[in-house]
TORROKOL-923036 format. One record per atom (N, C-alpha, C): x, y, z; residue in three letters. Coordinates in steps of 0.2 Angstrom, whole numbers, padded with zeros to 4 digits, always signed. Layout:
residues N
XYZALA;...
END
This chain:
residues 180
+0096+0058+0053UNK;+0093+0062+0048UNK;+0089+0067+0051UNK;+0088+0074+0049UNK;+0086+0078+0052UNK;+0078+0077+0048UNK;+0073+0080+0054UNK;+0066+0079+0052UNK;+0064+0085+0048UNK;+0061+0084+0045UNK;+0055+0092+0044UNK;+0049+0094+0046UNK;+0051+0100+0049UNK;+0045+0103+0053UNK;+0036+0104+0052UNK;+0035+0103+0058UNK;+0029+0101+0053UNK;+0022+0108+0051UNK;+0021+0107+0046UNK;+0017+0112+0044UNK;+0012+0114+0044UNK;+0008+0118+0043UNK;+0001+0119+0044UNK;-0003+0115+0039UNK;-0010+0111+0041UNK;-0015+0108+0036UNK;-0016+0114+0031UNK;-0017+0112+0024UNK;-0018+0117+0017UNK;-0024+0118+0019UNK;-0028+0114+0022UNK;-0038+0114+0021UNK;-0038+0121+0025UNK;-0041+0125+0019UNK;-0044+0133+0021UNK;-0046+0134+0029UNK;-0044+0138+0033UNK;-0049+0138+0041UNK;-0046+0131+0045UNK;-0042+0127+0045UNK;-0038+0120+0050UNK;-0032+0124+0050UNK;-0034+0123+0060UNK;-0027+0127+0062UNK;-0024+0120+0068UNK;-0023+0113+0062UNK;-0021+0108+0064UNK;-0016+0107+0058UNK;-0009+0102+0062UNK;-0002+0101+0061UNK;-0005+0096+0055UNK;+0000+0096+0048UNK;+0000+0090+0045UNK;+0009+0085+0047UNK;+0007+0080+0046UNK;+0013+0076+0047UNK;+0019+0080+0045UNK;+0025+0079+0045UNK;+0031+0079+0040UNK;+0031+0077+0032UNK;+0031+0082+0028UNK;+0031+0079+0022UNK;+0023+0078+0020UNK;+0020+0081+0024UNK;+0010+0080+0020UNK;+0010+0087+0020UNK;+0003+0089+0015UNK;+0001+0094+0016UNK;-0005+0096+0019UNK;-0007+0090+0020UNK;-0016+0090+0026UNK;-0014+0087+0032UNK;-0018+0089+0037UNK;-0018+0085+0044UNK;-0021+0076+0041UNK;-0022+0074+0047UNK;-0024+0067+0048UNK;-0032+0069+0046UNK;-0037+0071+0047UNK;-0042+0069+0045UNK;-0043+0073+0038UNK;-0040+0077+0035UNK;-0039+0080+0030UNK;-0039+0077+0024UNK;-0034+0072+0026UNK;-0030+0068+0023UNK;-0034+0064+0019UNK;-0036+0059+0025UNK;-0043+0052+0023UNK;-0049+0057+0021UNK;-0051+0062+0021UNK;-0058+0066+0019UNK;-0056+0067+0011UNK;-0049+0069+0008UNK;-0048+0071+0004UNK;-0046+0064-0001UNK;-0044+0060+0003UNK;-0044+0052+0000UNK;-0050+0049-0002UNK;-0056+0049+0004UNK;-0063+0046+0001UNK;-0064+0048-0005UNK;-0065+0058-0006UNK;-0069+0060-0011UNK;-0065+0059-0018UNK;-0059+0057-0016UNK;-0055+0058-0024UNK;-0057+0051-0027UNK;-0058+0045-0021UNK;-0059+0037-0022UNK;-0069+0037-0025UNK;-0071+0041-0022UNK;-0078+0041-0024UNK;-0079+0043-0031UNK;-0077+0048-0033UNK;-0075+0052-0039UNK;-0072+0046-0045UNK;-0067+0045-0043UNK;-0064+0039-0048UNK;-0069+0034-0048UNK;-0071+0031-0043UNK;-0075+0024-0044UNK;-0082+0027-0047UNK;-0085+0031-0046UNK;-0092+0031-0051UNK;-0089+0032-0058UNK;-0082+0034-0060UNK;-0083+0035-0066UNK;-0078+0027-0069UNK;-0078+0022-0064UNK;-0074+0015-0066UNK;-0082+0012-0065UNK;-0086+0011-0063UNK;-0091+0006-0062UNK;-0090+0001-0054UNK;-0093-0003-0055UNK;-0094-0005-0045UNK;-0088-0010-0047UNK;-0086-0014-0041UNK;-0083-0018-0039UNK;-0084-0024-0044UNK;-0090-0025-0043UNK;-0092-0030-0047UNK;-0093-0031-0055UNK;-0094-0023-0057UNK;-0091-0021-0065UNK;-0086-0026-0068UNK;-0080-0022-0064UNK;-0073-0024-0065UNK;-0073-0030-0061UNK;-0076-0033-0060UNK;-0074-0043-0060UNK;-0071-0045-0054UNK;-0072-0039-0048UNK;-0070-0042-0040UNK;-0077-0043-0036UNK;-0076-0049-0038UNK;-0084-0051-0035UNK;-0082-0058-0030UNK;-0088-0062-0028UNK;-0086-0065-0024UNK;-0082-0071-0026UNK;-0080-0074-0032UNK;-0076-0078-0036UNK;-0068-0075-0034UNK;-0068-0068-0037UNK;-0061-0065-0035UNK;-0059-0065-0025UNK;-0064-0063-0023UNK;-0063-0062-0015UNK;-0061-0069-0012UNK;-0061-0074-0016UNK;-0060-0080-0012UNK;-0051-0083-0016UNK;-0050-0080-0020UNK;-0044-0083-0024UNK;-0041-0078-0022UNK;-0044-0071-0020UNK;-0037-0065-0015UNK;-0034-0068-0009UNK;-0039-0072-0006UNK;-0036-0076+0000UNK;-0032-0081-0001UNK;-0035-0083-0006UNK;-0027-0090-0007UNK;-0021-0089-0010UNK;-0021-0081-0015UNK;-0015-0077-0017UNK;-0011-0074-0009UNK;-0015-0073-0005UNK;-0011-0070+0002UNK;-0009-0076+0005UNK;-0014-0083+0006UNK;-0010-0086+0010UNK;-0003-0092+0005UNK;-0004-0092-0003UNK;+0003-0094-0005UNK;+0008-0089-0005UNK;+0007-0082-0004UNK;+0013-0079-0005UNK;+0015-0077+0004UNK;+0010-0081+0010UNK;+0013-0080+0015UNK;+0011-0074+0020UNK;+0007-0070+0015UNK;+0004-0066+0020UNK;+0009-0056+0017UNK;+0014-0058+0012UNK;+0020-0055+0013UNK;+0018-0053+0008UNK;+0021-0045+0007UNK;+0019-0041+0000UNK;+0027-0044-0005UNK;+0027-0044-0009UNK;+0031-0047-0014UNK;+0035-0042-0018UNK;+0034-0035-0017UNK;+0040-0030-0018UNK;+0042-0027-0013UNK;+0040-0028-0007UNK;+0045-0024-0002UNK;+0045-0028+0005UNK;+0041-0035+0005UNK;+0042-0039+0011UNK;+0036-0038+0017UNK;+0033-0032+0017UNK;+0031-0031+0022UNK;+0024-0037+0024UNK;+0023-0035+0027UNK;+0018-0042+0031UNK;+0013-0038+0038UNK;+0006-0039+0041UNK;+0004-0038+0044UNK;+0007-0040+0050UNK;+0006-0036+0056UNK;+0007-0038+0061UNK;+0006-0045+0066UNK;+0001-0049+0064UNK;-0002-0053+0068UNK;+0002-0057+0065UNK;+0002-0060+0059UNK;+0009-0063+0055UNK;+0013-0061+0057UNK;+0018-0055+0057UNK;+0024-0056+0058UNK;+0025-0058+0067UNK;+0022-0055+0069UNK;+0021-0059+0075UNK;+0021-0065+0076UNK;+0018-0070+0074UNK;+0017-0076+0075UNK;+0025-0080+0071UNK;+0024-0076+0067UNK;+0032-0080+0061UNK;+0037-0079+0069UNK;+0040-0074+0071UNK;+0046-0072+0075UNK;+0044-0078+0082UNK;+0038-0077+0082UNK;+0038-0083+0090UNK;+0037-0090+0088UNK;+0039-0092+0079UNK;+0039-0097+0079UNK;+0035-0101+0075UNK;+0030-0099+0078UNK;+0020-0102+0076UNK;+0017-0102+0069UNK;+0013-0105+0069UNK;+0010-0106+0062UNK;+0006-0098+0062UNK;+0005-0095+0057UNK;+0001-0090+0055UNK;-0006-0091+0058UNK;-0008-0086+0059UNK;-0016-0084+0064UNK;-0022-0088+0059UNK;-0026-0091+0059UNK;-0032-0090+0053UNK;-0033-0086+0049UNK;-0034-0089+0042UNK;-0036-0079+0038UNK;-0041-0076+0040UNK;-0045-0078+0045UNK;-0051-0073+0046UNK;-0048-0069+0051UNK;-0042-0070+0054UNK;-0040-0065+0058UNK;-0036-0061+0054UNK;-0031-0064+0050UNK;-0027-0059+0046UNK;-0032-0055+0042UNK;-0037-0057+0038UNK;-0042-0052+0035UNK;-0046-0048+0039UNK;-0046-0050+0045UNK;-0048-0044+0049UNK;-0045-0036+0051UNK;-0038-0041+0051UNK;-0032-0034+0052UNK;-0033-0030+0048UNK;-0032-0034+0041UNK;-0031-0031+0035UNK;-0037-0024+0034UNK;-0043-0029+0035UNK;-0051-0022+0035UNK;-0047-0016+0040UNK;-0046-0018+0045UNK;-0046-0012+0052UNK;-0039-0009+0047UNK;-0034-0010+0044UNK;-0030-0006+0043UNK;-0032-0003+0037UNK;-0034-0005+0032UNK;-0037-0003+0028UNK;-0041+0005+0029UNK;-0047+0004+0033UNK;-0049+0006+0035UNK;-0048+0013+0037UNK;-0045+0011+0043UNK;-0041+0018+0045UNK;-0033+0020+0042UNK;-0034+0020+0037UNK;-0029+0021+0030UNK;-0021+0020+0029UNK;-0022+0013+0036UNK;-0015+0013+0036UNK;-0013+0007+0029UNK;-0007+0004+0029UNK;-0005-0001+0027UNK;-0008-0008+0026UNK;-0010-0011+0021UNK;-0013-0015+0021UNK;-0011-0019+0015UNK;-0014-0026+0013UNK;-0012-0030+0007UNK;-0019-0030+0001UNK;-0017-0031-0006UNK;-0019-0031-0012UNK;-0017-0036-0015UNK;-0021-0038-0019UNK;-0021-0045-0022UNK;-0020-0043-0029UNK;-0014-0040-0029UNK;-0014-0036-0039UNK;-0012-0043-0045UNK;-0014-0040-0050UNK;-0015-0043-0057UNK;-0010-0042-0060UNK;-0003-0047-0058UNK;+0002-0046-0063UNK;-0001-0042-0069UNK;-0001-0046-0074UNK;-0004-0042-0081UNK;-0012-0039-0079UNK;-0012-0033-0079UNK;-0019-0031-0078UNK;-0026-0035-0082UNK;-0030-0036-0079UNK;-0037-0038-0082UNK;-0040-0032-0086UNK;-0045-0033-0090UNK;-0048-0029-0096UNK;-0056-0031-0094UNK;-0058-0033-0088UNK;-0065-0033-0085UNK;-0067-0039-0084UNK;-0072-0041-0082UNK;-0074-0048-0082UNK;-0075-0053-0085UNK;-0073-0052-0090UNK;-0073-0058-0096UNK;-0067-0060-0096UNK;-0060-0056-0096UNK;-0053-0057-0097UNK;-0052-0064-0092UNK;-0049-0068-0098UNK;-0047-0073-0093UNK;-0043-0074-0089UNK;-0039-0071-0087UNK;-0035-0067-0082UNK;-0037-0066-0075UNK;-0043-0064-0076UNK;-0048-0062-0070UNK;-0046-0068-0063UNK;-0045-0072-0066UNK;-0047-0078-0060UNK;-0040-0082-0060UNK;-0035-0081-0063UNK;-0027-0085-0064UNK;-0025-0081-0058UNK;-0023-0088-0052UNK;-0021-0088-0048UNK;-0012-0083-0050UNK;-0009-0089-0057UNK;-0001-0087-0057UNK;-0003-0084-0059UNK;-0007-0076-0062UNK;-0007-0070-0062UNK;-0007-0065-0058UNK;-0008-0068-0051UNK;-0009-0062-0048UNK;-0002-0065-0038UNK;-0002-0057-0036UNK;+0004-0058-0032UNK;+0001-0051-0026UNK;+0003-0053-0019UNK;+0001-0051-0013UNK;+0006-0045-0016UNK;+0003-0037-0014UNK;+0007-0031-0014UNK;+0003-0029-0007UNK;+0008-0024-0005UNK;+0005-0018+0002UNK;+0003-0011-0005UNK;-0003-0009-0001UNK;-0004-0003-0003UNK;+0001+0000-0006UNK;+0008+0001-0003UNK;+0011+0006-0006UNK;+0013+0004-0012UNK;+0018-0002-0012UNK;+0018-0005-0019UNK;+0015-0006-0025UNK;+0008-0009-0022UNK;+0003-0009-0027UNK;+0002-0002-0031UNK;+0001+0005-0027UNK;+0001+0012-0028UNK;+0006+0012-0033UNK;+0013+0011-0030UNK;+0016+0012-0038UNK;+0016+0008-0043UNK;+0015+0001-0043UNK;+0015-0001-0046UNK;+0009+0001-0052UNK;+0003+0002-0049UNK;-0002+0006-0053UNK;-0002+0013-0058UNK;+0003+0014-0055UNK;+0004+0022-0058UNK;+0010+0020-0063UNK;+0014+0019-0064UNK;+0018+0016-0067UNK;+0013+0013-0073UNK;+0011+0009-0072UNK;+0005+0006-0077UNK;+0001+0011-0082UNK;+0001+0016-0076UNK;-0004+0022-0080UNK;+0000+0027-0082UNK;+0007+0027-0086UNK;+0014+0029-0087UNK;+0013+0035-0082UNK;+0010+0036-0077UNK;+0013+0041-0072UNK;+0019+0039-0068UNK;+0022+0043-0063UNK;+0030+0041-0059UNK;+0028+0045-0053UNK;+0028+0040-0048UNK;+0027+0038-0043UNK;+0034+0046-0038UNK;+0030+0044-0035UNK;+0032+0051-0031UNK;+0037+0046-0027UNK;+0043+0050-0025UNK;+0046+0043-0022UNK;+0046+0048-0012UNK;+0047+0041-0010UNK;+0045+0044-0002UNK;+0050+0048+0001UNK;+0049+0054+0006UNK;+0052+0058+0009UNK;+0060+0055+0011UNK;+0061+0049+0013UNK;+0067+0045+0017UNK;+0071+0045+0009UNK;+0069+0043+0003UNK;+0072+0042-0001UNK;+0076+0048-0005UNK;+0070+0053-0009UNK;+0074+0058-0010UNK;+0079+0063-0004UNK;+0080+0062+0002UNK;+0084+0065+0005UNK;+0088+0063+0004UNK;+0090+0056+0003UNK;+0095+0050+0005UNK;+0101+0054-0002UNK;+0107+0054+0001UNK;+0114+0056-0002UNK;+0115+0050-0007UNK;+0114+0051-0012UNK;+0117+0047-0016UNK;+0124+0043-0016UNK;+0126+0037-0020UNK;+0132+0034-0018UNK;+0133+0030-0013UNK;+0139+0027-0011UNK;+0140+0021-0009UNK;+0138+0022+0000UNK;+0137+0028+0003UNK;+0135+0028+0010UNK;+0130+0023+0012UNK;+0126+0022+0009UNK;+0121+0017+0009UNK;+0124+0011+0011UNK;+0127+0010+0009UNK;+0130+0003+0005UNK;+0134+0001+0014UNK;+0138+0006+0016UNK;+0141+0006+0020UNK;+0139+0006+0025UNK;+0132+0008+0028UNK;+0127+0008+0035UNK;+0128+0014+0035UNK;+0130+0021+0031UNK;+0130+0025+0036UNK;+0127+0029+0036UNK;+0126+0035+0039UNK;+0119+0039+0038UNK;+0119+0042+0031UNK;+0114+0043+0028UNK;+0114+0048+0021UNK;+0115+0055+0024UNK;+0119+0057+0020UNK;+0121+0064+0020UNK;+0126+0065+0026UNK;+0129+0062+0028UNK;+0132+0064+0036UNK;+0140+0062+0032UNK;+0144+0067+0035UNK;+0151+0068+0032UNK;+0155+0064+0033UNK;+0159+0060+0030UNK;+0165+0054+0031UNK;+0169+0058+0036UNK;+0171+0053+0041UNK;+0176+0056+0047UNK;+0183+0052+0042UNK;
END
């Protein structure tokens, strides 16, 4: 599949590349992630407003280690886990996997969420603390799955709207690439 070339950061005066498919470079990007995240959350209330407190932080860990470590819409898994699965072995400790998890987080990659099947309505809802209510999502998931919730439609990823409709999929074969 052919790439698309990469183009100049949107941020006024950066005469740095954004990835394929972005329209900020790399630190553009997360600079423009913080303030919109800061923005939203003062006007949601703290952590602990909305009922993720240290009650909820301990039953995130037991929702990641029943479901395996593994996002539950699209499979994905932390590295130190998959690692450990393919050579065999019992999964790392969670203080290692929640460690990965901060550093990926952090530096704005992929990481795990501990979402609320049926969303919670604050601290009170009793919901807040039901284990079979809730299921290990990777950020991107959760992302849609959020938006969706909040009758917005999820931007779909560059690999998928190129991809040629129909059965070539189906077949292994490239999308878009001509039947011999």
């Amino acid at each position: 599949m052919p790439m698309l070339p990469k183009r100049g950061c949107s941020e006024p005066g950066c005469g740095a590349f954004a990835a394929a498919g972005e329209s900020r470079c790399e630190e553009h990007a997360r600079k423009h992630r913080t303030d919109s995240q800061r923005l939203n959350d003062s006007q949601r209330g703290s952590r602990v407003e909305r009922g993720y407190d240290s009650a909820h932080q301990r039953l995130r860990v037991l929702c990641f280690q029943r479901d395996e470590w593994r996002c539950r819409g699209c499979g994905w898994e932390p590295d130190v886990v998959r690692d450990c699965r393919l050579a065999g072995i019992e999964a790392p400790p969670p203080d290692v996997v929640l460690e990965e998890l901060r550093r990926a987080k952090q530096a704005g990659e992929r990481h795990l969420h501990a979402d609320h099947i049926v969303p919670i309505e604050g601290r009170n809802d009793p919901r807040r603390l039901d284990l079979d209510n809730m299921q290990t999502l990777c950020d991107t998931c959760h992302r849609r799955k959020t938006m969706k919730e909040n009758g917005l439609r999820p931007v779909a990823r560059m690999e998928t709207r190129m991809a040629a409709p129909g059965s070539d999929r189906e077949a292994g074969q490239i999308p878009g690439a001509r039947p011999r």
